[in-house]
C-alpha positions as CSV (number, residue, x, y, z in Angstrom):
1,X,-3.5,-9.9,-5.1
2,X,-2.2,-10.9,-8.5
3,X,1.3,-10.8,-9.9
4,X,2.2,-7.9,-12.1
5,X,0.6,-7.8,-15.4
6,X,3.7,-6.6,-17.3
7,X,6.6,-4.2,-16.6
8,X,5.3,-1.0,-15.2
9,X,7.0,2.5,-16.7
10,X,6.5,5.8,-15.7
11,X,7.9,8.9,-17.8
12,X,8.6,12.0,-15.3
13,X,4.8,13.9,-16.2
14,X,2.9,11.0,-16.2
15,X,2.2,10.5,-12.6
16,X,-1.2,11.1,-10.7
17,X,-0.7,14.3,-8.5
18,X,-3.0,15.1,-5.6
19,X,-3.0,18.3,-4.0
20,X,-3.9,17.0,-0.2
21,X,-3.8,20.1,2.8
22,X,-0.7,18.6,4.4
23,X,1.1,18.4,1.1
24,X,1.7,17.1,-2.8
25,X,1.3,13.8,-3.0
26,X,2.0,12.0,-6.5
27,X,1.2,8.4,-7.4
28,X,3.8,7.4,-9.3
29,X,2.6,3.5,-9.2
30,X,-0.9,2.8,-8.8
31,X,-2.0,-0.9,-7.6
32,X,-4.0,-0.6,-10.9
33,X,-0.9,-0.8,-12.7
34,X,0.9,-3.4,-10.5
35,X,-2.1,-6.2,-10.2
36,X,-2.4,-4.6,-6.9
37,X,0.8,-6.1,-5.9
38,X,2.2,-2.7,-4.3
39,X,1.8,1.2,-4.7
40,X,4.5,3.6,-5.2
41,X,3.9,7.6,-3.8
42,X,5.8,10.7,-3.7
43,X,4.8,13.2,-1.2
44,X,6.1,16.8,-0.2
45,X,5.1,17.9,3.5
46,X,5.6,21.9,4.0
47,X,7.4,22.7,6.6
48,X,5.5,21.8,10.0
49,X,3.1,19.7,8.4
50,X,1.1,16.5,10.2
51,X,1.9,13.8,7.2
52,X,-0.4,11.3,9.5
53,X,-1.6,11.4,13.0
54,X,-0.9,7.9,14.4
55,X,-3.0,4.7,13.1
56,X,-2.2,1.3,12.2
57,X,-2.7,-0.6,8.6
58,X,-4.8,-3.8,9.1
59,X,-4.1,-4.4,5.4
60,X,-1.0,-3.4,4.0
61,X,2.9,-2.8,5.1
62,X,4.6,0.7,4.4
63,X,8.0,1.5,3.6
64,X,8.8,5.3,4.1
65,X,12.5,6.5,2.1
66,X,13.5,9.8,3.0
67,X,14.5,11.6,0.0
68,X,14.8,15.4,1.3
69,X,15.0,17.1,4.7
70,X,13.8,15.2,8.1
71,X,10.7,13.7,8.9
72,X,9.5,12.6,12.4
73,X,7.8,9.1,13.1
74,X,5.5,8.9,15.9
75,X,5.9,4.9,16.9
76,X,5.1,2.7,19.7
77,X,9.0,2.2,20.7
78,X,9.6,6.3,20.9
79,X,10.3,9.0,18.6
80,X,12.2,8.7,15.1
81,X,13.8,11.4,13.4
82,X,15.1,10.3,10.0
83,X,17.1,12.6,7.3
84,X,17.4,12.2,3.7
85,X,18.6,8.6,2.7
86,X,16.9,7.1,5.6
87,X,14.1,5.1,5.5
88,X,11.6,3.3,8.3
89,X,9.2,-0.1,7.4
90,X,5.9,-0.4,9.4
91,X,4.8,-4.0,9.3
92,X,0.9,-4.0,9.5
93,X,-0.4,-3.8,12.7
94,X,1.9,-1.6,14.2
95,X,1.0,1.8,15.7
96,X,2.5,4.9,14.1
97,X,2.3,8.3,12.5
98,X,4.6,11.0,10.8
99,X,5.4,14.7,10.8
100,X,7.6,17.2,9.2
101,X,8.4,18.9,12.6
102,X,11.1,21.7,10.5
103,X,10.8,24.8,8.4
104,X,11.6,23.5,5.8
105,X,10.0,20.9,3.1
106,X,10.5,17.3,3.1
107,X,10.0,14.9,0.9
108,X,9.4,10.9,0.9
109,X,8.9,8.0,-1.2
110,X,6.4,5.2,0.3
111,X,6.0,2.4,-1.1
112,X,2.7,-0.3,0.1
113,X,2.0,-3.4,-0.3
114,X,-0.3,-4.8,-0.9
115,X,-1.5,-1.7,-3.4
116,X,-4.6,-0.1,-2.3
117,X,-3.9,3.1,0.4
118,X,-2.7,5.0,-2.6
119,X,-6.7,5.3,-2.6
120,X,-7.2,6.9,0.4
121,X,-4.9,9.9,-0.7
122,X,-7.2,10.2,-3.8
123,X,-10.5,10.3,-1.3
124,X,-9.3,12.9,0.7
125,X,-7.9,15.1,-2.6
126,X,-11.6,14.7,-3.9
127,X,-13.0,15.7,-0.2
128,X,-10.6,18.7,-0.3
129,X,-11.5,19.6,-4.1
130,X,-15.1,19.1,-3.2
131,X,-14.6,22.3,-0.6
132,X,-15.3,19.5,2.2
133,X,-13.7,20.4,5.4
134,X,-10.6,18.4,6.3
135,X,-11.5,17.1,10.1
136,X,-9.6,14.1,11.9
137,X,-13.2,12.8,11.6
138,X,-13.1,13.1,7.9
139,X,-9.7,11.4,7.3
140,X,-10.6,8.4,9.9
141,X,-13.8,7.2,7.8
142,X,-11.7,7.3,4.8
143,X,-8.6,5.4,6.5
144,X,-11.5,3.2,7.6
145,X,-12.3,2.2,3.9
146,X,-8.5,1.3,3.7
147,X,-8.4,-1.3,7.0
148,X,-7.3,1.3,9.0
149,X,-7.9,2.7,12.2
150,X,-6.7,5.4,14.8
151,X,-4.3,4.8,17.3
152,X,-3.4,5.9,20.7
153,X,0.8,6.3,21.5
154,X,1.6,6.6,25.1
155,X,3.2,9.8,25.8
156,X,5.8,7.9,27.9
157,X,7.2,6.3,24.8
């Protein structure tokens, strides 16, 4: 990781969108722009969607912010149900997943750092575009190319 290059500015329109089956996710700062300092990326979940079944970064910290409706984080310490304005950090190495468990859209801002799982979303847009069916198999190699694996929560949590 390097420091940031130069001052990173994004007009609305310039973003990277990628149209992923659980849901719109935009880039809106790519470790390419940040000397792969951190990633910045917008995603919608529809209603009911499975954002991420649970797995743990090796490699990089995330930093989920709430912006609309509720999403539901899957952790090792129990379930978390977090409304607009709230936000959850997962330090690497810790277990956890997220859902939009409502009928209604939600929407969230994740940052990562260090940059680099904003890449992931890409590979699975270009496995969807490529008419390549989505299967928990599918989306474990690619985590796997981004130091990260599956992970088991205990139904007890």
């Amino acid at each position: 990781m390097t420091a940031f290059p130069d001052i990173v500015v994004g007009a609305p329109g310039d973003s990277e969108v990628l149209n992923l089956p659980f849901g719109v996710f935009t880039v809106r700062i790519s470790g390419e722009q940040t000397g792969g300092a951190l990633s910045v990326v917008e995603s919608v979940l529809g209603a009911g969607a499975l954002g991420a079944a649970p797995h743990i970064h090796h490699g990089h910290e995330e930093y989920f912010l709430v912006t609309a409706g509720e999403v539901t984080f899957d952790t090792e310490y129990g379930v978390l149900t977090v409304g607009a304005g709230g936000s959850v950090s997962v330090p690497r190495g810790q277990a956890h997943g997220y859902r939009n468990a409502t009928d209604e859209a939600a929407r969230l801002t994740t940052l990562f750092t260090p940059a680099g799982y904003e890449n992931y979303f890409r590979a699975v847009a270009e496995a969807a575009a490529a008419g390549e069916e989505i299967t928990p198999e599918l989306l474990n190699a690619l985590r796997a190319e981004q130091q990260t694996t599956p992970a088991q929560l205990s139904p007890n949590r």
